[in-house]
N, C-alpha and C positions, 0 to 999 in steps of 0.2 A: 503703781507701774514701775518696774525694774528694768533699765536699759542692760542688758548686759554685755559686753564686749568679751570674746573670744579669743585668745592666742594660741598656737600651736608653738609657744618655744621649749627647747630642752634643755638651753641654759639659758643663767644670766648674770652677767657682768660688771652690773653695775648699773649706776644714771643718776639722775635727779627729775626733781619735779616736770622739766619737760622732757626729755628723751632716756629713753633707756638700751643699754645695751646689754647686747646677747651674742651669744654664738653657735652655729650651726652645727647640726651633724659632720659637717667633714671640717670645723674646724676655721671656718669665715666669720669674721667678727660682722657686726651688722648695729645701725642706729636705726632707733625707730619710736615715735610719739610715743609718750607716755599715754599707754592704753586708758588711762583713767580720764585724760584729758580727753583724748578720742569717746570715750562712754558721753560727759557730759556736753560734749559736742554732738551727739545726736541728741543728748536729751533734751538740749535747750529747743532744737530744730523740732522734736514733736510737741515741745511745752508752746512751740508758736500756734501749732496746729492745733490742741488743745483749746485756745484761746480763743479760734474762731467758734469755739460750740458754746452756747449761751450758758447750756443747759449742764456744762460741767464746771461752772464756777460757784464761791459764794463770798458774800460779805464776812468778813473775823477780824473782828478787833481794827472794824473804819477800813481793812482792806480788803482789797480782790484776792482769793486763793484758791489752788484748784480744789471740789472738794474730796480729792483724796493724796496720797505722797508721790513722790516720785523719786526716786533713788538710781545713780548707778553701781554697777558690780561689773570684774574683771573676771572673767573665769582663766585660768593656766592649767590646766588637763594633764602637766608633762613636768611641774617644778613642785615641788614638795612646799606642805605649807611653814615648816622651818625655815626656809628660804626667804618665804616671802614673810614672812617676819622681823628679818633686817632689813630689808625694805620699811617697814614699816618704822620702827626704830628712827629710822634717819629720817624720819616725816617724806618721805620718795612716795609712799602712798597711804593712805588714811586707814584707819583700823578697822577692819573688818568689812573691807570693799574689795578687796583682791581676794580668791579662795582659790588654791591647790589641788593636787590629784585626790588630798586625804577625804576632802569634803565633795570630791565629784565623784564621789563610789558608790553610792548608792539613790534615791529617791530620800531615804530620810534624812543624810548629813546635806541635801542639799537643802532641802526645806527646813532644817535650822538654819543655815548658813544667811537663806534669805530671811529667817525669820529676826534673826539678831544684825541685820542691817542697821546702819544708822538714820532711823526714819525722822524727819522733822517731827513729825508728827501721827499717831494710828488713828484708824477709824475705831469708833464709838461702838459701829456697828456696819455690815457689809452693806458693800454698795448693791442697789437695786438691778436687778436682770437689766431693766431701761437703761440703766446707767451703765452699767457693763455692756451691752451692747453699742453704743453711742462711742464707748473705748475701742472697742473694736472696729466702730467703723471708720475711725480715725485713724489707726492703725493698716487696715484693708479698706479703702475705699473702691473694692469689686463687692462689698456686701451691702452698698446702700441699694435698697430697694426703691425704683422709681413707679410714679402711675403711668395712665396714659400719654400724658403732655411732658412726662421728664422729670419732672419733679419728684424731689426724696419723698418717700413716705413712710419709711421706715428701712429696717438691717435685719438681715439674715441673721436668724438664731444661731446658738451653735450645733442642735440638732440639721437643721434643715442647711447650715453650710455642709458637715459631713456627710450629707446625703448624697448632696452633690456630686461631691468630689470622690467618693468612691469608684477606686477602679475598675475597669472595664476587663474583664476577666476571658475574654475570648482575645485579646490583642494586645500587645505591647502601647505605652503612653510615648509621646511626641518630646516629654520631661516629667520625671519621675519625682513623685511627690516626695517633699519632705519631711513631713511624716503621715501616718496612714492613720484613717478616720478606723475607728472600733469597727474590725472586719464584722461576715456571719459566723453566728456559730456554727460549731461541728455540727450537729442537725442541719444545716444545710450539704454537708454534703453526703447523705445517707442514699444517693444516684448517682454512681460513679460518670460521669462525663455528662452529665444532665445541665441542663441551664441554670441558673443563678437568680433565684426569686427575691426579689423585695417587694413587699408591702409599705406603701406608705401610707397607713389608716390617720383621720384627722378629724377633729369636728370641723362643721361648716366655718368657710374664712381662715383656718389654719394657717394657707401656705401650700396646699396639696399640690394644686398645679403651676406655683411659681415654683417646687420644686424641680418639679418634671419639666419647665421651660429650662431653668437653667441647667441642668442636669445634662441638656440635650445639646446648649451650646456650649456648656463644658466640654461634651464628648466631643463634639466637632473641635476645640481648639484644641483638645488633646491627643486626638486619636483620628486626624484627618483623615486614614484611610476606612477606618469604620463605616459601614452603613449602616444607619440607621430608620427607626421607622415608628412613627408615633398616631395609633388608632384613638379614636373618637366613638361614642352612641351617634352621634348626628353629625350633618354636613355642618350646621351651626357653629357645634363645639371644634369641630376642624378649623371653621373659618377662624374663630379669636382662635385658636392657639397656632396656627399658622399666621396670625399678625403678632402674636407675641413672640413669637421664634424670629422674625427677620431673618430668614434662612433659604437659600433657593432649595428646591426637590431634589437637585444634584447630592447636595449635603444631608438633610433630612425628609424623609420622603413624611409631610403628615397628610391624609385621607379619613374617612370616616368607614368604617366597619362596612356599611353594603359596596361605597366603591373601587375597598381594600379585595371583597368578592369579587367584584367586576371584573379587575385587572388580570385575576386568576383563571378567572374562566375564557375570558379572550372572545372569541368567535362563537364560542357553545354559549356565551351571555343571550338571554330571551327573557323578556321583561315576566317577574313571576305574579302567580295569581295572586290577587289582594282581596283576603279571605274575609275581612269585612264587608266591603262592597258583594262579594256572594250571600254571604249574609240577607243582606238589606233587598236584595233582587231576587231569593229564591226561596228565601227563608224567612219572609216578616212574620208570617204568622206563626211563626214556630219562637219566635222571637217575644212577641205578643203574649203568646202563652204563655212561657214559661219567665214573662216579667223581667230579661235582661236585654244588655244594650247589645249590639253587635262588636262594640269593643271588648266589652268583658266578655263575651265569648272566643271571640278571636282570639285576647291574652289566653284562655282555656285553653285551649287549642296548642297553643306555642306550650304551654308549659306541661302539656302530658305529653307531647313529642320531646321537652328536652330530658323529661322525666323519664321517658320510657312506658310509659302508661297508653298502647296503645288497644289492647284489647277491653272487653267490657269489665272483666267481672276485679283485674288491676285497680282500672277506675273507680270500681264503687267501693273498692277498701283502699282507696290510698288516703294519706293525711294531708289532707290540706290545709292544714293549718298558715296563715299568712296569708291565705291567696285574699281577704281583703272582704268575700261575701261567704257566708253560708251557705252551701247547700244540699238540701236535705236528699236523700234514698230518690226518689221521685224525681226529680229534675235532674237529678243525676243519670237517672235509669233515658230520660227527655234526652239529654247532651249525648248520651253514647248514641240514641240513636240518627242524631245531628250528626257527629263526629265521624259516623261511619257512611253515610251519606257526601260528607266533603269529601271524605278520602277516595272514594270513589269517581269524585268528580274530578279530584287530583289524577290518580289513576290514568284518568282519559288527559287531561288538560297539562298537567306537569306540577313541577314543583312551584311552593307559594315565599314569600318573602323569609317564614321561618323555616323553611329548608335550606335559604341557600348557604347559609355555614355549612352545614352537611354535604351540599355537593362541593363547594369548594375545597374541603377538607379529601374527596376523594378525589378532584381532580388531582391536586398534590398532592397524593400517594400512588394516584395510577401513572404518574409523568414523572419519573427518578428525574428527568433535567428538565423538569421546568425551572424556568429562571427566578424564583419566586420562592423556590423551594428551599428551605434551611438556608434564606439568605442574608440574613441579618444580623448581626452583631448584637445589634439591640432594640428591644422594641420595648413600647412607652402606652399602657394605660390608663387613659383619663377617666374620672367617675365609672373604675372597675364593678361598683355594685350592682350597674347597669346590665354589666355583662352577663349575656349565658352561658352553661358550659360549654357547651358547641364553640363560642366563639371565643372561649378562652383557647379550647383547644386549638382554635384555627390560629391563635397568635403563637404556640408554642412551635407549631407546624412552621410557620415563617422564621425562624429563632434558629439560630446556628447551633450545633448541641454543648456549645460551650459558653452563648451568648447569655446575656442579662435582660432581665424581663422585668422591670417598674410598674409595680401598679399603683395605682392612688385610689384608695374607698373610704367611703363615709356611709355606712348603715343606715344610717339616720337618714339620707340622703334618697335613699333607692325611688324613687318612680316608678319604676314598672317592675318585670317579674324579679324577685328579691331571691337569690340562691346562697346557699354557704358556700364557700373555698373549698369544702372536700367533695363538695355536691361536682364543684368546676374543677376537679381533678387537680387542687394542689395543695401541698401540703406547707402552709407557711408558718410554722410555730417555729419559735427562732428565728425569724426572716422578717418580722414583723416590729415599725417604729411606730412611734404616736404623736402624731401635733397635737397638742392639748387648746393650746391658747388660740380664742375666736378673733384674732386681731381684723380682718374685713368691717363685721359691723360694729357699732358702739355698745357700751357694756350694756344701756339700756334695751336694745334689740337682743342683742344674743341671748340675754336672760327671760325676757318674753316670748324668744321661740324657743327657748329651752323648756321653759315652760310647760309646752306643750307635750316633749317627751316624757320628763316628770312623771306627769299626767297617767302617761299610758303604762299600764301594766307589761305590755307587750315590747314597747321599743328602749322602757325603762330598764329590764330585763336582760334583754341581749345579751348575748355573750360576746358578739361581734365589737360591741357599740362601744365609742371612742366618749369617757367623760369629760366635759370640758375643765379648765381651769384659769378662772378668771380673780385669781388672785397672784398670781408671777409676775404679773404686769401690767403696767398701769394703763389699762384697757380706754381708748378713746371715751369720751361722753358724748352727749348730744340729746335733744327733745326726747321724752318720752313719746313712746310709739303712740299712735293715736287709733280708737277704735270706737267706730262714727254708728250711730242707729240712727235711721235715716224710716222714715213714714213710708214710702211706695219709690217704687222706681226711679219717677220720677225728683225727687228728691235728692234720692242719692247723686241719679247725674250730672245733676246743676250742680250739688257740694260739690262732687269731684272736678266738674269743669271748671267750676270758678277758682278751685284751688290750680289746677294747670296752668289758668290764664294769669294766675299773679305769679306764681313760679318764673314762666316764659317771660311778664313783664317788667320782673325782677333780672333779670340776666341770665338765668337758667339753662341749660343746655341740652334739648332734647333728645339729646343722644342720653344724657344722663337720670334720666325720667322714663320707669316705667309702669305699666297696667296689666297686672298679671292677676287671669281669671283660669277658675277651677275646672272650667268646663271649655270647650273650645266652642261652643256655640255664642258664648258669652262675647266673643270676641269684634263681631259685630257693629252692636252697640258705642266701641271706641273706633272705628274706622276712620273719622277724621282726623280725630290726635295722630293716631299713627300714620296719614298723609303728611302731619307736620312731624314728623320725624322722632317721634316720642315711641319708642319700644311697647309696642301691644303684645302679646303672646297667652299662650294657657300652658298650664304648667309644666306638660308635660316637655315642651320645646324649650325649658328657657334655663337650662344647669348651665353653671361654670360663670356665666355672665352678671355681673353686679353693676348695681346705678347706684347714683345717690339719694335718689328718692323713690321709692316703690308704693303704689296704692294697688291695694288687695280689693275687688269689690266683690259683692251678688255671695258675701260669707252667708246670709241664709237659707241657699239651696246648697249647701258644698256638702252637706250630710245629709242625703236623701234614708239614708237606713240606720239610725244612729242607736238601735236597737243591737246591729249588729257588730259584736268587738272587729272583729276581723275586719272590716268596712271601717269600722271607723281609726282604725289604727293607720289603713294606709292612707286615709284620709289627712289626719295628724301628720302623717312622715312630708306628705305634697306640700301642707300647707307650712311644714316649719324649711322644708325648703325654699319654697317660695319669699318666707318672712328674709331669710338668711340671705337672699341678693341685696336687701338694702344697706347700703353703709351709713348714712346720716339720718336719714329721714322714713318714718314707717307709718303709714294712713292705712286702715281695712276698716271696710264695711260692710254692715247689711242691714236686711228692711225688716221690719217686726221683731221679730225675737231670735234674741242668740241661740245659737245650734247648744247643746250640752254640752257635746265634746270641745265646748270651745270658752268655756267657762272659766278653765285655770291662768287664762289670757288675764281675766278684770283683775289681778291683783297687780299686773306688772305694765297695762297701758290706761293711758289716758283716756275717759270715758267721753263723748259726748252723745247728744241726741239732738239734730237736725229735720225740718220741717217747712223745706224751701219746695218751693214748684218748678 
């Protein structure tokens, strides 16, 4: 660590070890502390700081030392290093701590300058990212990252500080930074007055949306006139990130994507048809036959309207690769005739939950002043992978044409319908950062559900897909993940409840305990845990949100068709989601025999086999 101290003088006069004189441009003599004393007078003041951090000290030779140097240096911008050479001479300042305009000219003479400091001592070898961060957060104490209760839990990267704090390109800042984080490049601006994309792609636990939290009350303390505006998939994901913002709607408007519609449509809002429930009431036996749920068809359904697949014969040659099942000429031939049936019923009845980005997106173009319109500065992306393009575009739509548009995905992540960036009309190369590092859960979980991608030829593959990197830093530990075979049902239940009830009588907090099941009929079955306050949910409801203990159960029906890649890859993506909410602790179960696709699991959890009633 190098304190360095700053002069702007143009002469100098003279001094000794404590004062030095100088004289001004017009010719005013002036005293003034020897800079060098002022250097190690801050330095001692952060070697006190230093001291409180445990985890930057070591034993040497019987004593306490930090483990790396610390040095001060005078920078003078404006005296020639001849100069300060006589200085030096008469012991007034020590050799090679004070450097001149000669050595401030470029990047290289300054990096010798500091390199030929007078160091007690070098490192052997570079300090670790943990440790370098740990320095900076001593330095910045706005980088320690807190949990829910306040407590440190760790420091903003140096990635994910400049994310932050990059400026807001539609408006002037409140104070103007001191220096500027690595702009976009020139590929971003190939749309003359067009908005300002960033991508914040991540693996799971990155950082993704502690980004976009502080990012958001960055903008607010810098750019208090901004409006701003932060969409969610769910009312869920609104709520945590409206409690991690601590921001009134005045400052940050966040909502979730249908009630972001709502607000648009006003008085034309009429609750729309929910194309499942048609399904199941006009259509079971159409359903019956051709062997799918009304939710996979209803996803169908959404994704040949975002696709444009609305006639038949589109349909029977489009590529569906990803959508998760196979299906063959025939069922295909079955769906268009389904499809063409809703839409008629649409026709008569109105538009369904996956139209309403579509009308919303015309009500704001048929209304030049609606107040809604091109009105934001910036808008904010959570678990972008979620999104379709419809409602990407509906965000660009709300977006002032100079404004900044944040999104955060993880590929790996997706749940429901999975699109590319070009598919959603944007073009982010060059605009694009990557959290590598799974800091959320411990190394033994992330590499268990990494696992799982591995595995898959399909999400292995991606081009999208963020690798992780769990050697930068010293990744938490904790129990290896546990994966329970259990004889019947029953069985299972009692494992798991008797594990809840020690948890809970342990001190536990059931807010930080959850039960995340593959199917949502599963859900059921734990209805009592979650009257005592233990998070129940099925997968598809539970992104963004983490516990510290998660149990996975009923793993033996979660691959009904494991025959088919396609099924079973989105299968994989759910399930390493789901693994990826726990930070300390990771129990899954199931009864008889493990599914295949879930086999790359046994090398990296703990096996057992239970047989409780």
């Amino acid at each position: 660590v190098v304190v360095i101290e700053v002069k702007d003088w143009v002469k100098l006069a003279g001094g000794d070890q404590q004062l030095i004189h100088t004289v001004r441009s017009n010719g005013t003599d002036m005293n003034h502390e020897n800079p060098v004393m002022t250097a190690q007078r801050y330095a001692y003041d952060l070697n006190k700081r230093f001291e409180q951090r445990v985890e930057l000290w070591e034993q040497y030779k019987g004593r306490k030392r930090l483990k790396f140097p610390w040095q001060v240096m005078v920078a003078l911008p404006r005296i020639s290093q001849r100069v300060i050479e006589q200085f030096e001479k008469k012991g007034i300042w020590p050799r090679g701590v004070v450097i001149g305009k000669e050595l401030l000219r470029n990047a290289d003479t300054l990096q010798q300058a500091i390199t030929n400091l007078p160091l007690k001592f070098t490192l052997e070898q570079p300090l670790s990212l943990d440790m370098l961060d740990i320095v900076r957060e001593v330095l910045n104490p706005s980088l320690v990252v807190q949990n829910e209760n306040g407590l440190p839990v760790g420091t903003l990267t140096e990635l994910q500080h400049g994310l932050i704090n990059e400026p807001l390109h539609s408006t002037h800042p409140q104070q103007l930074a001191l220096f500027e984080y690595e702009p976009l490049s020139e590929e971003t601006q190939d749309i003359p007055g067009s908005a300002s994309v960033r991508l914040v792609r991540g693996v799971a636990g990155s950082g993704k949306t502690l980004v976009l939290v502080r990012r958001a009350q960055h903008l607010v303390s810098q750019y208090p006139q901004a409006r701003l505006l932060v969409m969610s998939f769910n009312v869920e994901l609104a709520r945590d990130l409206k409690a991690r913002l601590h921001l009134p709607d005045e400052q940050v408007m966040v909502a979730s994507f249908h009630r972001i519609c709502r607000m648009i449509l006003g008085n034309s809002w009429r609750e729309p048809i929910k194309t499942r429930e048609w399904l199941r009431q006009y259509e079971r036996e159409t359903l019956f036959a051709l062997g799918l749920s009304a939710e996979f068809i209803a996803a169908e359904f959404a994704w040949r309207k975002e696709m444009a697949l609305l006639d038949d014969n589109s349909y029977l040659e489009s590529d569906r690769s990803g959508r998760g099942q196979r299906l063959e000429r025939a069922r295909r031939e079955t769906l268009n005739a389904l499809f063409n049936r809703y839409r008629a019923y649409q026709a008569a009845q109105g538009y369904d939950w996956d139209d309403v980005a579509t009308v919303a997106i015309a009500t704001l173009n048929d209304a030049e002043n609606h107040p809604m319109r091109q009105a934001y500065d910036a808008v904010f992306i959570d678990e972008g992978q979620d999104f379709a393009p419809s409602w990407t575009q509906l965000a660009l739509a709300l977006l002032k044409p100079h404004g900044d548009l944040l999104i955060c995905d993880d590929p790996s992540q997706s749940i429901f319908c999975s699109y590319s960036w070009a598919q959603k009309g944007l073009s982010v190369v060059g605009r694009t950062r990557i959290l590598r590092v799974p800091f959320r859960s411990t190394r033994e979980i992330s590499q268990a559900a990494h696992s799982l991608i591995e595995a898959d030829e399909t999400l292995r593959s991606t081009e999208e897909r963020a690798e992780p990197d769990f050697s930068s830093y010293e990744l938490g530990s904790g129990p290896m993940p546990a994966l329970i075979v259990c004889r019947d049902s029953g069985s299972e239940t009692t494992f798991i409840d008797d594990k809840l009830r020690d948890l809970l009588d342990g001190g536990a907090s059931p807010g930080q305990i959850a039960i995340l099941c593959h199917s949502k009929w599963h859900m059921d079955q734990w209805a009592e845990w979650a009257r005592q306050g233990v998070y129940v949910q099925y997968f598809e409801k539970m992104k963004v949100l983490e516990f510290m203990v998660v149990f996975i159960p009923h793993l033996h029906d979660a691959f009904p068709h494991v025959d088919d890649a396609d099924a079973v890859t989105v299968g994989r993506r759910k399930l390493f989601t789901a693994m990826t909410r726990a930070r300390y602790r990771l129990v899954m179960s199931y009864q008889g025999t493990l599914p295949k696709p879930l086999e790359p699991l046994l090398d990296h959890m703990w096996c057992e086999s239970v047989a409780l009633r």
